[in-house]
C-alpha positions as CSV (number, residue, x, y, z in Angstrom):
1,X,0.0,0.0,0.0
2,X,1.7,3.3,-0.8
3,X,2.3,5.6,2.3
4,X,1.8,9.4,1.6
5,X,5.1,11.3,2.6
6,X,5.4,14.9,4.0
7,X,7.5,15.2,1.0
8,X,4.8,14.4,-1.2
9,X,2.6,16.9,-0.4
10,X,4.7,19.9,0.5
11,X,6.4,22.0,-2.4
12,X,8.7,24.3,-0.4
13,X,7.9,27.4,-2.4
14,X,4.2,27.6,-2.8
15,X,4.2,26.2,1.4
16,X,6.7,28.7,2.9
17,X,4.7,31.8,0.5
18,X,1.4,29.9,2.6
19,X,2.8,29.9,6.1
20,X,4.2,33.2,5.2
21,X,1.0,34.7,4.6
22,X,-1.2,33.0,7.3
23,X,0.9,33.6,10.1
24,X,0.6,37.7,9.4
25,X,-3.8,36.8,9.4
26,X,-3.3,34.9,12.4
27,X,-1.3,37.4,14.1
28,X,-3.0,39.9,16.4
29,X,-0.5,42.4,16.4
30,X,-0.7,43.3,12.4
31,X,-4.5,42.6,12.7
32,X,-4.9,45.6,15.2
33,X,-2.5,47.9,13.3
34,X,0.2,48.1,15.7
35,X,2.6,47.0,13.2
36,X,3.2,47.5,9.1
37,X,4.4,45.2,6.9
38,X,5.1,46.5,3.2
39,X,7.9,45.8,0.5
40,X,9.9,48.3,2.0
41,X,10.6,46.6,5.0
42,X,10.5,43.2,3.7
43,X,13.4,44.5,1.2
44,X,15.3,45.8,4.5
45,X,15.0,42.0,6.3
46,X,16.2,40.9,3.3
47,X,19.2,42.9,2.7
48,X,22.6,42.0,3.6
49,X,24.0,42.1,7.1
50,X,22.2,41.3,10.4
51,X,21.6,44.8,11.2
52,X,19.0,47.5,9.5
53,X,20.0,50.8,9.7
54,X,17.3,53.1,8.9
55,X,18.0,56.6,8.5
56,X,15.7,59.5,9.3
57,X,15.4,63.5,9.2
58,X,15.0,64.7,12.7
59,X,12.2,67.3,13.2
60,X,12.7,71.2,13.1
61,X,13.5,73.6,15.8
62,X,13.7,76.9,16.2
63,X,11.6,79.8,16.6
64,X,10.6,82.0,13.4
65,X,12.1,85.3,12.9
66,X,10.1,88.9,12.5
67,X,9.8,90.1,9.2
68,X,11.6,93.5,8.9
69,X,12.5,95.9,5.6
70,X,16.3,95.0,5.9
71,X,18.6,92.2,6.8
72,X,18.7,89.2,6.3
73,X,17.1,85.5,7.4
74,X,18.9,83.3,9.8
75,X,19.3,79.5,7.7
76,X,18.8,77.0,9.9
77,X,19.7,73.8,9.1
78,X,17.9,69.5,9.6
79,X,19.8,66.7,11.2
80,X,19.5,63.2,11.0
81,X,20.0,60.2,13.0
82,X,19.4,56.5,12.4
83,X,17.3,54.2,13.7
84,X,18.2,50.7,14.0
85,X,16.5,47.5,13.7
86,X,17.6,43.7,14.2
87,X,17.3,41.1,12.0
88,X,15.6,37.7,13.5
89,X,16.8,34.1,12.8
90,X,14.7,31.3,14.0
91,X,13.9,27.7,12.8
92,X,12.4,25.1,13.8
93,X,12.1,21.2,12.6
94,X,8.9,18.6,13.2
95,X,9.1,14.3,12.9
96,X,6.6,13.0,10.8
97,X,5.5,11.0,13.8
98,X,3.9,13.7,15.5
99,X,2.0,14.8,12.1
100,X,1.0,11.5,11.0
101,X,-2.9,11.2,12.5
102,X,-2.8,14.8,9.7
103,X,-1.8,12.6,6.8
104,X,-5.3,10.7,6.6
105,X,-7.5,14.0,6.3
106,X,-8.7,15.1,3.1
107,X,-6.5,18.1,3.1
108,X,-3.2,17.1,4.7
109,X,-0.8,19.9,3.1
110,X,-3.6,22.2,4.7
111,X,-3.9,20.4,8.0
112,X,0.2,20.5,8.7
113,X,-0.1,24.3,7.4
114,X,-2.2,25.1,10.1
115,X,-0.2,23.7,12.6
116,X,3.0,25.5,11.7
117,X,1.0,28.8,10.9
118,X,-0.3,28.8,14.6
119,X,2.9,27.8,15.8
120,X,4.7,30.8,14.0
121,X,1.9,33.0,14.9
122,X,2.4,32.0,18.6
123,X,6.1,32.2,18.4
124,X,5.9,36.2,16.9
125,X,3.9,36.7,19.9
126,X,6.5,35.7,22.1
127,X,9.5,37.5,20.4
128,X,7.1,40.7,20.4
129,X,6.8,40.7,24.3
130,X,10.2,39.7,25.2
131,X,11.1,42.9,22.8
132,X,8.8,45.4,24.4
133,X,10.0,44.1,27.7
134,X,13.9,44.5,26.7
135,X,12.6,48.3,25.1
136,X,10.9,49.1,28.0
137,X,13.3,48.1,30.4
138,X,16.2,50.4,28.8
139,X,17.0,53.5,30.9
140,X,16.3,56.2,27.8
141,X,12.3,54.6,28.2
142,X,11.4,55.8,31.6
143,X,9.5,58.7,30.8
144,X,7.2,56.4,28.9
145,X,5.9,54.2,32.0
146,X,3.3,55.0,33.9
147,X,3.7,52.6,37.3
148,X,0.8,53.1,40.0
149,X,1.1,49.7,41.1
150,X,2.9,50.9,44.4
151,X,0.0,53.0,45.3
152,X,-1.9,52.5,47.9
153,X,-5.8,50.9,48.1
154,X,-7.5,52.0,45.3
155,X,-4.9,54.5,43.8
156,X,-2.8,51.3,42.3
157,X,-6.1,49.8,40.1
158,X,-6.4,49.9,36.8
159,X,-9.4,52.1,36.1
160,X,-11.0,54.4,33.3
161,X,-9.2,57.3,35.0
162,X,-5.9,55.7,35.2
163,X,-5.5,54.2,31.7
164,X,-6.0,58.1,30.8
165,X,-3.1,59.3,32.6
166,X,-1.1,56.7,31.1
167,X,-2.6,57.7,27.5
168,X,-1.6,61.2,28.5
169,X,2.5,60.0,28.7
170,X,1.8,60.7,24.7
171,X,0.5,64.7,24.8
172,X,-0.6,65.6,22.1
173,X,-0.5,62.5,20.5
174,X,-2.4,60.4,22.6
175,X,-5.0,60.0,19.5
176,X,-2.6,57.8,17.8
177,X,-2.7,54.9,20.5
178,X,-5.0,51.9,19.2
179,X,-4.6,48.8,21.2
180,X,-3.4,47.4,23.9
181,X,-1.9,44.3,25.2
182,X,-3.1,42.3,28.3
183,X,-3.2,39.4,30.4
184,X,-6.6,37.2,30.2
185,X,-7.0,38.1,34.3
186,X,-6.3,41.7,33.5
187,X,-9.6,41.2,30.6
188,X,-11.6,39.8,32.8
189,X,-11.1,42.3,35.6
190,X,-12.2,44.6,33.1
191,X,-15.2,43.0,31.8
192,X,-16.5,42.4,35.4
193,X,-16.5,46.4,35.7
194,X,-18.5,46.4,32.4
195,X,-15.4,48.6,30.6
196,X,-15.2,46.1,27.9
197,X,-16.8,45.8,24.6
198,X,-17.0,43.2,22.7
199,X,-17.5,43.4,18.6
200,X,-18.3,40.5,16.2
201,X,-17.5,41.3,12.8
202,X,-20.1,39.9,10.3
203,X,-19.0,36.0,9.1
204,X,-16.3,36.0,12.0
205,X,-16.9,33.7,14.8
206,X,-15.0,35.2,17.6
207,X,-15.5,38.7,19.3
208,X,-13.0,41.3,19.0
209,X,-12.5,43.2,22.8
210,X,-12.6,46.9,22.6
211,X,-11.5,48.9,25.8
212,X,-12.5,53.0,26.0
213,X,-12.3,51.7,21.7
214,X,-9.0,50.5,22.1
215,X,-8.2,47.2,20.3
216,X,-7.9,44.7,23.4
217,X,-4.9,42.1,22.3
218,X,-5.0,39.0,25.0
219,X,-1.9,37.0,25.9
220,X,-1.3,35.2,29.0
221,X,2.5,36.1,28.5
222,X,1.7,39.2,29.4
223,X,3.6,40.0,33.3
224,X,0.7,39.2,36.0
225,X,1.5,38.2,39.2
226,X,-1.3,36.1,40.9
227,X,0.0,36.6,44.2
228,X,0.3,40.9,44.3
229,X,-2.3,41.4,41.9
230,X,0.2,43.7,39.7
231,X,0.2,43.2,35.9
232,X,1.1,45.4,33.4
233,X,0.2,46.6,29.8
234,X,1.5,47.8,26.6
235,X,-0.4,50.4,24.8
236,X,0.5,51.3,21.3
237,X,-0.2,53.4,18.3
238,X,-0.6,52.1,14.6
239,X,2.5,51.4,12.7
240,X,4.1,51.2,15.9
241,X,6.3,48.0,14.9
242,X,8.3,48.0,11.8
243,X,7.0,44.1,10.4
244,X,9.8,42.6,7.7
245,X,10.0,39.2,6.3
246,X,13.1,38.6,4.5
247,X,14.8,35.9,2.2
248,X,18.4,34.4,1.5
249,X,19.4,32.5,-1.4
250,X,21.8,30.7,1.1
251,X,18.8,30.0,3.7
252,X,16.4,27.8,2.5
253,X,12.7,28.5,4.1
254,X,11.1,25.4,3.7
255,X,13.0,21.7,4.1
256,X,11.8,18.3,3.7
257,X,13.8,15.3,4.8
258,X,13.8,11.4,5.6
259,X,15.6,9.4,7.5
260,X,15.7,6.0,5.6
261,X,17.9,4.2,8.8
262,X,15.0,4.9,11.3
263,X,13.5,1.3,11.7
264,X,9.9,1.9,10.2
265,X,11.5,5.5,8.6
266,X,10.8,8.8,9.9
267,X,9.8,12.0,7.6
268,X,10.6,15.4,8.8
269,X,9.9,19.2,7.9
270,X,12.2,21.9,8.5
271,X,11.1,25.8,8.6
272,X,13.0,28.7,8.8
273,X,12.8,32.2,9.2
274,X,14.6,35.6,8.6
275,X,12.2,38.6,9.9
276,X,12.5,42.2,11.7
277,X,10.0,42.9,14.5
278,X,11.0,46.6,15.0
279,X,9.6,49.2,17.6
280,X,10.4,52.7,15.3
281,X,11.9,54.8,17.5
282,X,14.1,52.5,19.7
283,X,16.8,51.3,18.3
284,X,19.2,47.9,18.7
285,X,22.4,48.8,20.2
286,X,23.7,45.1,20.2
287,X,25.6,45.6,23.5
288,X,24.8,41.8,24.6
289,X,24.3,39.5,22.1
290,X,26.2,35.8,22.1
291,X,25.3,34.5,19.0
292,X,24.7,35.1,15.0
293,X,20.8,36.2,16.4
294,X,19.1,37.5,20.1
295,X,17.5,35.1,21.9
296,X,14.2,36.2,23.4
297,X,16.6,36.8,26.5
298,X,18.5,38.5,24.7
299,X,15.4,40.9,23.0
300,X,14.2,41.6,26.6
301,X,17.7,42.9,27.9
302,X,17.2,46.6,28.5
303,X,20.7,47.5,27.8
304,X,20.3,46.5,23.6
305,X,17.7,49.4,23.2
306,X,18.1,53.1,23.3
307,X,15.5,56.1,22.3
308,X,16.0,57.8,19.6
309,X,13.0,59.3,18.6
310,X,11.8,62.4,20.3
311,X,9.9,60.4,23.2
312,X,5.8,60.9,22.0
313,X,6.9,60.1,18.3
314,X,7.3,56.2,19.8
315,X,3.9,55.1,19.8
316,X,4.1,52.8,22.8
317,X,3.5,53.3,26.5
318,X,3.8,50.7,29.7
319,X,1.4,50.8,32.3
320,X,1.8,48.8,35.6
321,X,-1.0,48.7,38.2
322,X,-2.6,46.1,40.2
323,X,-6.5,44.5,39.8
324,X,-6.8,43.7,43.3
């Protein structure tokens, strides 16, 4: 009886374009806006080295001078700085035993896509939080936390009023915030206090939480600690993360292999990845790195980030606070 291999059904181009594609529906963070993927940025992944510099004007200063029937203007004059943004490396490999109860559906190639799209999905999710830790945790970011979760009683809870002064670390620009990241307890603290709203968008079958209509983006890796009550959220603007997905000629995306020595043979798929997940504004200083690419250690180590923007052009803020 001829047995269907992963080989068989996967052709590494048209799979890794697949996985590609689904893992940016499937993942929260471009679905809300907070980050931007275009050919621009996908060029930049793509580019040589393992570092993206990314060059910009700075804004300008100055007062303007009074008119007057003689003399002349004062020129003044733009500056630039550069922004810069790390390239990610990850991989990851499956054994056709743990896919093999897939290869008997009608759609196989579509059942083991789904599995690796989630996983990828999930995995984004991770490196994005262990980055915004690592951002947040650098010394040039403390003017954009707002911690109450040393208050006292009822001045440490996360409440209507409080989310506002932490919207208000932006200025002027608090407008530009659209979502916001929390933990599944943090949710449901809200809901209970009926500041949640939930939207199902027509042919979709789950809701979509809104808070004070803010995109609500749940993830139990967000910090909550059961014991103190204290948790913490990121709340961000659109476009706030630079998204690339780059290619190598050298690296190939999508592997299938077989070990014919295994006693009854054992297929296996290989995946790899070369993407930027950037927050514009803060850029990679490298200052602790081991390897060829961060670890999610590594993205959450305060010390490889440093503002560069002026401080409400990053469209992210932390806020800490307790929900009991």
């Amino acid at each position: 009886m001829p047995i269907t291999r992963i080989g068989d059904i996967i052709q590494p181009e048209i799979f890794t374009n697949y996985v590609t594609q689904r893992t940016m529906e499937l993942s929260n963070v471009l679905n809300s806006g907070i980050a931007t993927n275009d050919a621009e940025f996908n060029a930049l992944a793509s580019g040589p080295n393992t570092l993206v510099n990314m060059p910009y004007f700075n804004d300008l200063t100055g007062d303007s001078e009074v008119m007057s029937d003689d003399g002349s203007l004062t020129p003044g004059k733009i500056g630039t700085s550069k922004d810069v943004a790390r390239k990610q490396g990850r991989a990851k490999a499956w054994g056709a035993n743990g896919l093999s109860a897939l290869l008997s559906g009608a759609d196989p190639m579509g059942a083991i896509g789904n599995l690796v799209t989630n996983y990828w999905a999930r995995d984004r999710q991770k490196v994005l939080l262990s980055t915004l830790k690592g951002v947040f945790s650098s010394a040039s970011m403390a003017k954009k936390i707002h911690d109450i979760s040393g208050e006292t009683d009822a001045g440490a809870l996360f409440t209507a009023n409080s989310f506002l002064d932490a919207v208000q670390i932006m200025g002027d620009a608090k407008d530009s915030l659209a979502a916001i990241t929390m933990h599944s307890a943090v949710e449901t603290y809200l809901a209970k206090l009926q500041l949640i709203e939930y939207v199902q968008p027509a042919g979709q079958p789950v809701r979509i939480p809104y808070f004070m209509g803010k995109r609500v983006i749940v993830d139990d890796g967000m910090p909550y600690d059961t014991a103190t009550g204290v948790a913490e959220t990121y709340i961000f603007g659109q476009g706030a993360l630079a998204w690339g997905n780059g290619k190598h000629p050298n690296i190939i995306e999508t592997e299938t292999d077989r070990d014919t020595m295994a006693s009854s043979g054992e297929d296996f798929l290989i995946n790899r990845n070369i993407f930027m997940l950037h927050p514009r504004g803060v850029k990679w200083t490298e200052s602790a790195v081991a390897g060829d690419f961060p670890t999610n250690t590594e993205l959450a180590t305060g010390s490889n980030w440093e503002l560069v923007y002026e401080p409400k052009a990053v469209r992210m803020v932390d806020f800490k606070f307790k929900i009991k």
